[in-house]
N, C-alpha and C positions, 0 to 999 in steps of 0.2 A: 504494500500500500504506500503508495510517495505519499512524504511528508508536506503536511501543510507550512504552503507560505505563505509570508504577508506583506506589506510594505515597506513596515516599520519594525521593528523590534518593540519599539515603547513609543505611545503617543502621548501628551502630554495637554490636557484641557484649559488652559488659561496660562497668562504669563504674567501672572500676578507672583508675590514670596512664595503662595504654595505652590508654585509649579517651576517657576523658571529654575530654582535653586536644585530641584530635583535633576529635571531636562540636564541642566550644565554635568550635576556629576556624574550620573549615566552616562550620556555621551563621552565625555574621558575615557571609562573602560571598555569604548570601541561596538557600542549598540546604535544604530540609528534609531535618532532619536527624532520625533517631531513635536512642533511646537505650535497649538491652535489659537487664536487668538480673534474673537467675533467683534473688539473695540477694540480701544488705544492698548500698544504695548506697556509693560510695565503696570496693568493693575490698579488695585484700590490708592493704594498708598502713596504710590509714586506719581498719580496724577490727581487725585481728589483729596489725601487723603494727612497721613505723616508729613509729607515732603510739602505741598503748598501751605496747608492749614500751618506747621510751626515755621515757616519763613515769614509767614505776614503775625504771627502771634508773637518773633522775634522782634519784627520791626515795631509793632503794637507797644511792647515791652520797654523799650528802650523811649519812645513821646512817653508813655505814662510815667516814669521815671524822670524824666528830665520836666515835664511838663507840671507832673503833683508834687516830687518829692525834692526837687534841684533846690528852692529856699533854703533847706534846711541845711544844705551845704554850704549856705552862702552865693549857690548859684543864682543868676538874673534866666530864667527861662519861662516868664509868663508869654515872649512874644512868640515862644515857638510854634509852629505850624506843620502842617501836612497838606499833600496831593494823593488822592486818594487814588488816580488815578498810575499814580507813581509809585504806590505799593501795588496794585494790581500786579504792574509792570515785572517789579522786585518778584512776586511769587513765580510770574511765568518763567525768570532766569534760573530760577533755584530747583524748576520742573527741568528745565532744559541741559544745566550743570549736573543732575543725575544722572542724567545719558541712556533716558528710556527714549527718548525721540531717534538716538541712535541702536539702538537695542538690535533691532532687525540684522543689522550687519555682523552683531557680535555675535550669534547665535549663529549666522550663517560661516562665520570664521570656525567656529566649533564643529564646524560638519553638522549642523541640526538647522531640521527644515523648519521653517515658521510657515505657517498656512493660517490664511486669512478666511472667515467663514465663523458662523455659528453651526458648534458641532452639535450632531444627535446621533445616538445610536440606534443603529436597527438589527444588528444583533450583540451577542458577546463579543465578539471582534471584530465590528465596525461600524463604522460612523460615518454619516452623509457633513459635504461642507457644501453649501450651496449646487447639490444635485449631484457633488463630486461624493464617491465612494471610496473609502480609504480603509485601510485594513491597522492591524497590530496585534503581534500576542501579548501585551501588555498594554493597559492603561492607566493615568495617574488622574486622576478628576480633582483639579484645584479651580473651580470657577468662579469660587470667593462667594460675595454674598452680595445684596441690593437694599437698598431702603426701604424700610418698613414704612406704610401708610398709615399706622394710629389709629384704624377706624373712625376717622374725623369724614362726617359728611359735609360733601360740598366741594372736598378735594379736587376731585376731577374735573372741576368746572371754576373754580377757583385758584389765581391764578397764586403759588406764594414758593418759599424759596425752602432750599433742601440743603444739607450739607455739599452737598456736589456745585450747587448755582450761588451759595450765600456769597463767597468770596471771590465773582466776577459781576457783582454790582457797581454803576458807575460811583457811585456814593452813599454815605451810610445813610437807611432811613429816619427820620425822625423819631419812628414808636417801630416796637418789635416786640412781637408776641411769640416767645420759644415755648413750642410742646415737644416737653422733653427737659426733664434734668438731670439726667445722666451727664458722663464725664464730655461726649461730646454739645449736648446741649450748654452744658455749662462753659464748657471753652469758647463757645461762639460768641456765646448772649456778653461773655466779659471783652471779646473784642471789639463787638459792636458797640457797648458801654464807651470803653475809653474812646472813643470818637464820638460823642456825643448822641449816641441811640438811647432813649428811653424804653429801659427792657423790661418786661414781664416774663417769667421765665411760671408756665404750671408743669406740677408733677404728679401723680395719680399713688403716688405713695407717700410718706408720712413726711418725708425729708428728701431732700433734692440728693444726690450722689447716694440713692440709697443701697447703693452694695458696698459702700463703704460704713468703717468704723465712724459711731455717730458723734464725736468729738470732728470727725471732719467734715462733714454734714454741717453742723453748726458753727466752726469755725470759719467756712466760705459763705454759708449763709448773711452768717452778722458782717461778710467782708463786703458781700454782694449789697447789703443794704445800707451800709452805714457811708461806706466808699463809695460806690456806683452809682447808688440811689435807684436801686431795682424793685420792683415788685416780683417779690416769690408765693406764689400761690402751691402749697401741699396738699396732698386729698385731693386736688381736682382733676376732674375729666372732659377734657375738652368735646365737646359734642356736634358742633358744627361750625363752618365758614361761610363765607361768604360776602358776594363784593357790596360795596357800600361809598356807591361813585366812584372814587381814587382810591377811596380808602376797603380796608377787610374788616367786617365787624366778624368777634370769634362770639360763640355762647359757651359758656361754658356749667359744669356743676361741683361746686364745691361744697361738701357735705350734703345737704339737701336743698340747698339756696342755688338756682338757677339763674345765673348772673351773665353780661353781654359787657364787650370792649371793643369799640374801634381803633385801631393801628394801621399804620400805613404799611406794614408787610407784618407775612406770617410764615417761621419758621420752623417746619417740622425735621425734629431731631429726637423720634422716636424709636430709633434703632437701624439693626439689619436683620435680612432674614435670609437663608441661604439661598446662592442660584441654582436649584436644582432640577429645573426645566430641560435636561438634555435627552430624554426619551429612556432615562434607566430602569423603565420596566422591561424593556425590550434587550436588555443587558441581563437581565438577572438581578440586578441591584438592590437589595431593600431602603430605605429612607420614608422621610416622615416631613410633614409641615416645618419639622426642627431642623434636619439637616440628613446626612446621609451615615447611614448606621456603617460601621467597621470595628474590626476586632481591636484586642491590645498590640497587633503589629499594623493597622492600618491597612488592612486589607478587607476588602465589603463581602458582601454575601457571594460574589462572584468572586473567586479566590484571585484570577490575573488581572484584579483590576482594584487601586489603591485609591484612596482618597485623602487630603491633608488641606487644610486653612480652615476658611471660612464656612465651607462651604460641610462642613461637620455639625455645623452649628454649636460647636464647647467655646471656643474664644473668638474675637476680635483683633485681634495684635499682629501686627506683623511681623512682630519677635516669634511667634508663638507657630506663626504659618511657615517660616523659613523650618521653623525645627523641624517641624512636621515633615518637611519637603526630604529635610536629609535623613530622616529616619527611615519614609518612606524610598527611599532613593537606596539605604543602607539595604531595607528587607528585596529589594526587588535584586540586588547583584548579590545579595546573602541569603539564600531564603532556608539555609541549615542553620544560620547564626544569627537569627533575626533578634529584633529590640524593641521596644516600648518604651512611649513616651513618656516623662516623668513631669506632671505640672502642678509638682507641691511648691517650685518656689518659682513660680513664674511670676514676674512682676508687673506690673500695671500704674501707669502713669496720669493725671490729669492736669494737663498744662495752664491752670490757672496762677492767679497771685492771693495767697501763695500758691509755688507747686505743692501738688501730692505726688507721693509714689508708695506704693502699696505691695504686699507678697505675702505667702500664705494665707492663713485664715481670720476671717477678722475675731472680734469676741463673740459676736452674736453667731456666728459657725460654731465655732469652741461651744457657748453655752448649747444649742440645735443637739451638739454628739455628748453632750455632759462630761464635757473633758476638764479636770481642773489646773485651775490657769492663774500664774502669778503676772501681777502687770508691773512695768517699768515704766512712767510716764515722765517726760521732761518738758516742759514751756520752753518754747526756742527764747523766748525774755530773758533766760537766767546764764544763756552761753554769750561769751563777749563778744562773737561778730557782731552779733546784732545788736550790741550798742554801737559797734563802729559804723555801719552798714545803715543802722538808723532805723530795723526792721526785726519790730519785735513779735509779728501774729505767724503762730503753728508752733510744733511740739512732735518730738520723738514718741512714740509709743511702742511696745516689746511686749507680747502676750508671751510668754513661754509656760510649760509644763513645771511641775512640783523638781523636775531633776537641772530645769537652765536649759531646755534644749528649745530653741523657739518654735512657736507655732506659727506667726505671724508679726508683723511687723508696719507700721503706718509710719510716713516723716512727714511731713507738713513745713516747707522751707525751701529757701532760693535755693536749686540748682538739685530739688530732692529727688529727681529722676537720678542723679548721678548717687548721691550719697546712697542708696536704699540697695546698692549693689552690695554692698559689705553686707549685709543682712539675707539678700539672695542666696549668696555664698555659705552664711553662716547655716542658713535653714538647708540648704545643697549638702552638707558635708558636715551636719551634725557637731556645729560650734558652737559650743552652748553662752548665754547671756552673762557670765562670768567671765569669760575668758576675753571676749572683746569689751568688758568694762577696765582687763588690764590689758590692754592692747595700747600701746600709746596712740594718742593723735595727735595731730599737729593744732596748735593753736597760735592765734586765732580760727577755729575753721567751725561751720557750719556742723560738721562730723560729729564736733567734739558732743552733739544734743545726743547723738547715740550710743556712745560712751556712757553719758549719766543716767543717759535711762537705763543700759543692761545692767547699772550699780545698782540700779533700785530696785533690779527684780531679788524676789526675795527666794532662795532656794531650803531644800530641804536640809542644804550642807550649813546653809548662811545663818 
């Protein structure tokens, strides 16, 4: 019986983190690899997503700083100004300086095909691209995921702005109505703020960032209100849109009180939901409204065919989709020595002011599993940067176990995406809340707040 052949050795569904990073290192050990791609190369991140959103949150960062806080330095910087039209500008260079516009070529340098098309499969090994049939004994399904709609009636006829359109507006609007307070909700509605947007930000849960520890819940909170001058509505559910001459009146329900706002835009930053539209019943595939089911090595119900990012429905990150990309990339040239992905201390960042960055579990997990838990808490007030810095709001927190080994970890501080790695590592490789309170840090430093907090956990030995 001659053996079956195919195109490809491995195809590859999206050229977003979960997929490109796979494609790349397959192709190295000499597989043809193809690479499908139905919009812009390069994915969530690199064109909607990480890469524009914190180029203009940098530049956002720097006016708010020199514009609110430059007096206190003795700086003169009331006359400062912007062109809005000039930060636009700035994001597209920092899309561009990626080098996903040039991507195509790189892939094609690598001996890996890019094929242009929205893929669907019509059986286990293969897939239509626009009427073109294409074969593979292998598939990796990273399609990532799309924006969720909120169940907000009116949407579709209603015209208003989405994380994808927010940040190619000629200018900022006057009033902004965010549904959604999550970390992307939240990142927006405070860039809009510093340029003059009067923002109302509803969240249908009790506290705005609520999968976060609720000390940072209420720490952005009272930041959003006192600083910003935002309206944050919790409990509510936004219920419908609609246009209102120039303007969008929203209705909304909070508690039982059925209450209405006009704003000049409305932005939905209700999530994502995965892209799972590629015909995977026709594959063998199982998945769900959630995302696409696989085992603990990333392989679905059809065994030659793998799935990693967004498109799983577990995370959002593009940290988290790359991983996925080379585990699955590992089990597919491994499949004697396969692996599993480990997302006990996967981090998670919210690019406000302050920054959060966050890993493990918060308390309210901890208490959910009745796990008992010592806390380490520090007020960034009491570490000296932030007299010199002149920036006293957020605080170290350290949930660990009865023995110092962390379970979780919160930092609330400038530059806390970076410090919260010590913490990754420590929950990584079982370094317990003692051992990095005698760890020297360098001072003056931001660090030195997670120093004092592991002092304070208290242990069984302590």
């Amino acid at each position: 019986m001659a053996k079956q052949t195919y195109d490809y050795d491995l195809i590859v569904i999206g050229s977003g983190a979960g997929g490109s990073v796979a494609a790349d290192i397959v192709a190295q050990s000499g597989w043809r690899v193809a690479l499908v791609e139905h919009n812009v190369m390069g994915g969530e991140a690199a064109n909607w997503g990480a890469i524009p959103t914190k180029a203009l949150f940098s530049a956002a960062h720097i006016y708010d700083l020199a514009k609110n806080n430059g007096a206190a330095f003795g700086l003169r910087s009331a006359s400062i100004g912007y062109n809005f039209p000039s930060l636009i500008s700035w994001k597209r260079t920092a899309i561009h300086r990626s080098g996903t516009s040039n991507s195509s070529h790189y892939y094609q340098s690598k001996d890996i095909a890019v094929l242009k098309g929205r893929a669907h499969f019509i059986s286990p090994h293969e897939i239509t691209l626009d009427r073109r049939h294409v074969s593979a004994r292998y598939f990796l399904i990273a399609t990532g995921s799309q924006l969720a709609a909120g169940g907000v009636k009116g949407l579709d006829v209603t015209p208003h702005l989405t994380p994808h359109t927010a940040l190619d507006v000629p200018r900022p609007p006057r009033s902004l109505f965010v549904i959604g307070g999550g970390a992307t909700g939240c990142e927006l509605a405070q860039f809009f703020s510093i340029f003059g947007t009067k923002v109302t930000i509803a969240e249908e849960a009790a506290r705005i960032l609520p999968r976060e520890d609720r000390e940072t819940s209420e720490l952005l909170e009272k930041a959003f209100r006192s600083r910003r001058g935002m309206n944050i509505l919790t409990h509510t559910k936004v219920l419908r849109i609609a246009r209102d001459g120039m303007s969008v009146n929203v209705t909304y329900l909070q508690g039982s009180d059925e209450r209405s706002i006009t704003v000049d835009q409305v932005l939905v930053a209700a999530g994502q939901e995965p892209c799972i539209d590629v015909g995977l019943e026709n594959a063998g595939v199982e998945y769900s409204a959630g995302g696409i089911e696989v085992d603990n090595h990333l392989a679905t119900t059809a065994p030659h065919i793998f799935a990693a990012g967004d498109v799983l429905g577990r995370f959002l990150y593009t940290h988290s989709a790359v991983y996925e990309s080379r585990i699955a990339a590992h089990n597919l040239l491994h499949p004697k020595q396969t692996v599993s992905p480990d997302y006990t201390a996967l981090p998670r960042i919210t690019f406000t002011t302050p920054e959060i960055a966050s890993v493990g579990m918060s308390e309210a997990d901890c208490l959910k599993r009745d796990l008992p838990t010592s806390i380490g808490f520090a007020p960034l007030s009491i570490i000296a940067r932030s007299n010199t810095d002149n920036s006293f709001e957020g605080f170290a927190k350290i949930i660990a176990n009865p023995e110092g080994y962390i379970l979780g970890a919160t930092v609330a501080a400038p530059h806390a995406g970076e410090i919260i790695h010590e913490l990754t590592l420590a929950i990584q490789h079982n370094i317990t809340a003692p051992e990095i309170a005698h760890t020297l840090h360098a001072f003056p430093s931001w660090s030195e707040a997670v120093r004092v907090a592991c002092a304070k956990v208290k242990t069984k030995k302590s």
